[in-house]
C-alpha positions as CSV (number, residue, x, y, z in Angstrom):
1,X,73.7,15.4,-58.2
2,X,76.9,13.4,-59.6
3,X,79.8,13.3,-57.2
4,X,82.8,14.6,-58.7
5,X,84.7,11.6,-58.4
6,X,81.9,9.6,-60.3
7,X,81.7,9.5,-64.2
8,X,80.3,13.4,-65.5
9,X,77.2,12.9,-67.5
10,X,76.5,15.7,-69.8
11,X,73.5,15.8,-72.0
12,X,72.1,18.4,-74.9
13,X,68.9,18.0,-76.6
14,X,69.5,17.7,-80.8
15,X,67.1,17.3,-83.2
16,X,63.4,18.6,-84.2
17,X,61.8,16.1,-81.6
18,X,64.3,17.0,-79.7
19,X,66.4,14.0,-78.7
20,X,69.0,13.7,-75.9
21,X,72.3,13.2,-76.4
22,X,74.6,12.3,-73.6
23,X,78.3,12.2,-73.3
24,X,80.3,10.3,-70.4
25,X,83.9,11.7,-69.5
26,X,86.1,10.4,-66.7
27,X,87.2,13.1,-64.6
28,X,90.6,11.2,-64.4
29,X,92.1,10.3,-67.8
30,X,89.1,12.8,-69.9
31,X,88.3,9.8,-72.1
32,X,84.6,10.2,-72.9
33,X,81.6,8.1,-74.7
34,X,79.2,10.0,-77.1
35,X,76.0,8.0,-76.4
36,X,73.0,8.6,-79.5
37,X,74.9,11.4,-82.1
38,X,71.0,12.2,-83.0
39,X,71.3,15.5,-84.7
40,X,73.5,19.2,-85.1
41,X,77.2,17.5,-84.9
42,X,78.3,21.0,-83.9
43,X,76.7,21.0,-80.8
44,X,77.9,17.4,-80.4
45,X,81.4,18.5,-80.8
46,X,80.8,21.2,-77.8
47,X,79.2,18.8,-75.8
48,X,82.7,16.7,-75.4
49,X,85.0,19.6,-75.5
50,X,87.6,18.7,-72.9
51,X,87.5,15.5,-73.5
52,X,89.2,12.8,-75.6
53,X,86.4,11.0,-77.2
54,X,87.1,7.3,-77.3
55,X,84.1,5.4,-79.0
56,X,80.2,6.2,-79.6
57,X,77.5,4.0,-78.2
58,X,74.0,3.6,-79.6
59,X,70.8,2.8,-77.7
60,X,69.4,1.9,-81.0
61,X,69.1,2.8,-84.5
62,X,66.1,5.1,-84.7
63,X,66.9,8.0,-87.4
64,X,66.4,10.5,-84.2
65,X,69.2,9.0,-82.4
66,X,71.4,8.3,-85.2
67,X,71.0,11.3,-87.4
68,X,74.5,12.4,-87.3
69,X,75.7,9.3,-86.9
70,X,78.1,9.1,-90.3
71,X,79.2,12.7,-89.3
72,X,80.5,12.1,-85.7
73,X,82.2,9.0,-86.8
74,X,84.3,11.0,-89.3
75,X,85.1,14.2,-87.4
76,X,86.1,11.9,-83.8
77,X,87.8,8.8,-85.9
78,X,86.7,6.7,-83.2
79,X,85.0,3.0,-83.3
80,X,81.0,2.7,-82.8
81,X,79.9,0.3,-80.6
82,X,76.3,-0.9,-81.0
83,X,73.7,-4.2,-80.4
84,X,74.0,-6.2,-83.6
85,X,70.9,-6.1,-84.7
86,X,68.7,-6.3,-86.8
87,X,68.4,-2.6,-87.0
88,X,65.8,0.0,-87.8
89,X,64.8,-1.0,-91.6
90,X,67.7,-2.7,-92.6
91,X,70.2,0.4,-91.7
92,X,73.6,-0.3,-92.6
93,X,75.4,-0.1,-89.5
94,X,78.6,-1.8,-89.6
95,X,79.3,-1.2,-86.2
96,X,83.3,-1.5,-84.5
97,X,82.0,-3.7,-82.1
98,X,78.8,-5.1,-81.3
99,X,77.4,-5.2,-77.6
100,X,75.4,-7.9,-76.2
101,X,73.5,-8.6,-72.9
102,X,76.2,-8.0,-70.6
103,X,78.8,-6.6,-71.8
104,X,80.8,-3.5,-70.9
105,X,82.9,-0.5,-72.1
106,X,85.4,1.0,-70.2
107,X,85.2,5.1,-69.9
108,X,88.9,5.8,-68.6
109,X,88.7,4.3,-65.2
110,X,85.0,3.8,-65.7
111,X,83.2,1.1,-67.1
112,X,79.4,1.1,-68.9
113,X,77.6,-1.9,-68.9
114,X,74.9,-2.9,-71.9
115,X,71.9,-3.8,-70.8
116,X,69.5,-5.7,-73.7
117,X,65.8,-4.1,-73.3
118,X,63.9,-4.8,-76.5
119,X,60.9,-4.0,-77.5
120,X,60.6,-0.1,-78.8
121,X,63.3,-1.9,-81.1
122,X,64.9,-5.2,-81.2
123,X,68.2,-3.6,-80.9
124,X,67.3,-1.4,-77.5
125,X,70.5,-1.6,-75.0
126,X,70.4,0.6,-72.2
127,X,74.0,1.7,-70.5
128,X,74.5,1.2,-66.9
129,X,77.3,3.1,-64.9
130,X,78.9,0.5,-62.9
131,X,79.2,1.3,-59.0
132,X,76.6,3.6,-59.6
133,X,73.3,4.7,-59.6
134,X,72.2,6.4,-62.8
135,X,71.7,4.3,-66.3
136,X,71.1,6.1,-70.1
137,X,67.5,4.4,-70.8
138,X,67.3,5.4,-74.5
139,X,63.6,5.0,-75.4
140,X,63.0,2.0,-73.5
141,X,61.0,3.9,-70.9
142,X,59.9,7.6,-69.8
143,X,59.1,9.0,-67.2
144,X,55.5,9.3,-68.4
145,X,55.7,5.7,-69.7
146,X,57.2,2.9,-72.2
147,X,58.5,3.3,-75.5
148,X,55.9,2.9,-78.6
149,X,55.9,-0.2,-79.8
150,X,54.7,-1.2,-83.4
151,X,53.2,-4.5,-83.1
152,X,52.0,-6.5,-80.0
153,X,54.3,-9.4,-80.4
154,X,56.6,-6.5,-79.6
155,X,54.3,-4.6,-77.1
156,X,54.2,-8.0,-75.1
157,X,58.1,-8.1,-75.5
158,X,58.3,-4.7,-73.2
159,X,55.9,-5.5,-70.6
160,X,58.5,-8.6,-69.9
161,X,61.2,-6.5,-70.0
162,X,59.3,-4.1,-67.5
163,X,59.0,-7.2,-65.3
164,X,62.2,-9.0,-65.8
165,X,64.6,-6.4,-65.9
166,X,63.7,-2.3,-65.3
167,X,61.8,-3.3,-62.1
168,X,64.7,-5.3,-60.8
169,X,66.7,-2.0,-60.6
170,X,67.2,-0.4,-57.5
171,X,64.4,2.6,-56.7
172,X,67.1,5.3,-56.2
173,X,68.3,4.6,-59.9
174,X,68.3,7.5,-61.9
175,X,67.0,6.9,-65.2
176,X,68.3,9.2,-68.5
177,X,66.0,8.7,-71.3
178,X,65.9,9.3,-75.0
179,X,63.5,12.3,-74.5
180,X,62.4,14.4,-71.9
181,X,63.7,14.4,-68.2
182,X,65.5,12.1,-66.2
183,X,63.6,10.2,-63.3
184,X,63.8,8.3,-60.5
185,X,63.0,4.5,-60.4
186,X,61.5,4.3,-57.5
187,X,59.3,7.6,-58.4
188,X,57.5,5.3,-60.9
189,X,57.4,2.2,-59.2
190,X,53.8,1.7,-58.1
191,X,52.3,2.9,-61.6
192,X,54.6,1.0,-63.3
193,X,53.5,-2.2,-61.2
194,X,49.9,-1.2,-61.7
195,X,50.3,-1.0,-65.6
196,X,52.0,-4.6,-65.7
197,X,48.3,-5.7,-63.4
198,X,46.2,-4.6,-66.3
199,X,45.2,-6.9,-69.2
200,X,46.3,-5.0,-72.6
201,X,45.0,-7.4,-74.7
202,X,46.4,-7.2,-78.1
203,X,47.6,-3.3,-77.3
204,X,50.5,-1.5,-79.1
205,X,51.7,2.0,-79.9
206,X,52.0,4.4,-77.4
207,X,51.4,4.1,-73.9
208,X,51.3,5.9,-70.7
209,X,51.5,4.5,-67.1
210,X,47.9,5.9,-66.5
């Protein structure tokens, strides 16, 4: 449950796949962070109603997560923020600001820090809440497993950044993926462990824990 002096996360589900969408809103100042404006800018409108909007994040530049993309950025007139890239075939981004490893966005009182994953995409960046327990994934990893890759230079890329980075996360971390549920880290700790022990070979696509 989110403490009501912590950051609110809300989240809809946009798009045929479907896709979720989250929004980040400070219960102080009501600035908020559209996170991945996938699909249905209507319902992304809702989703921040009370709320000043101040900037939208991407995860990455998959056409699910960036379907509405253009739309948003007219209707809230506010800067994107986004990895530099390079981005899903060649998309145009133009971002307002590009994140790296490392860097952070303040929320009103709040601040979000990126966190480089790649592999599902060279430009995957997952956004930690500071002083907090709960971090929007994007597709970097599910609850049933990691994102697909497409080659397995890039396959080999996410088992590292299983190693190096997801499984240095605390276990009560509360993941908040692209698609389906959120989960706890710790939930998926030992199967994610065992998956790394197993030789893939020259493996890519999609994969499950099991």
């Amino acid at each position: 449950m989110t403490e009501a002096h912590s950051l609110e996360l809300r989240t809809r589900a946009v798009g045929p796949w479907p896709m979720n969408t989250y929004a980040l809103v400070c219960p102080t100042t009501r600035q908020s962070v559209l996170i991945d404006p996938g699909a249905d800018p209507d319902v992304l409108s809702a989703l921040l109603a009370n709320s000043t909007p101040v900037a939208i994040l991407l995860t990455h530049t998959h056409p699910d997560h960036v379907g509405a993309l253009d739309t948003m950025r007219a209707r809230l007139k506010v800067p994107v923020f986004a990895h530099a890239g390079p981005h899903f075939n060649g998309l145009p981004l133009a971002p307002d600001r590009t994140l790296a490893d490392g860097d952070t966005v303040a929320v009103g009182q709040y601040t979000l820090r990126a966190i480089a994953t790649p592999g599902h995409l060279p430009d995957m960046l997952c956004f930690a809440l500071e002083s907090d327990y709960r971090i929007i994934v994007g597709d970097t990893i599910f609850a049933g497993g990691p994102g697909r890759t497409w080659s397995a230079a890039d396959f080999q890329t996410t088992l590292r950044v299983l190693r190096e980075v997801i499984l240095r996360w605390p276990d009560d971390t509360a993941c908040y993926p692209g698609h389906g549920p959120e989960f706890r880290l710790g939930d998926k700790r030992t199967a994610i462990e065992a998956f790394l022990a197993r030789d893939h070979g020259d493996f890519y696509g999609d994969a499950s824990w099991e």
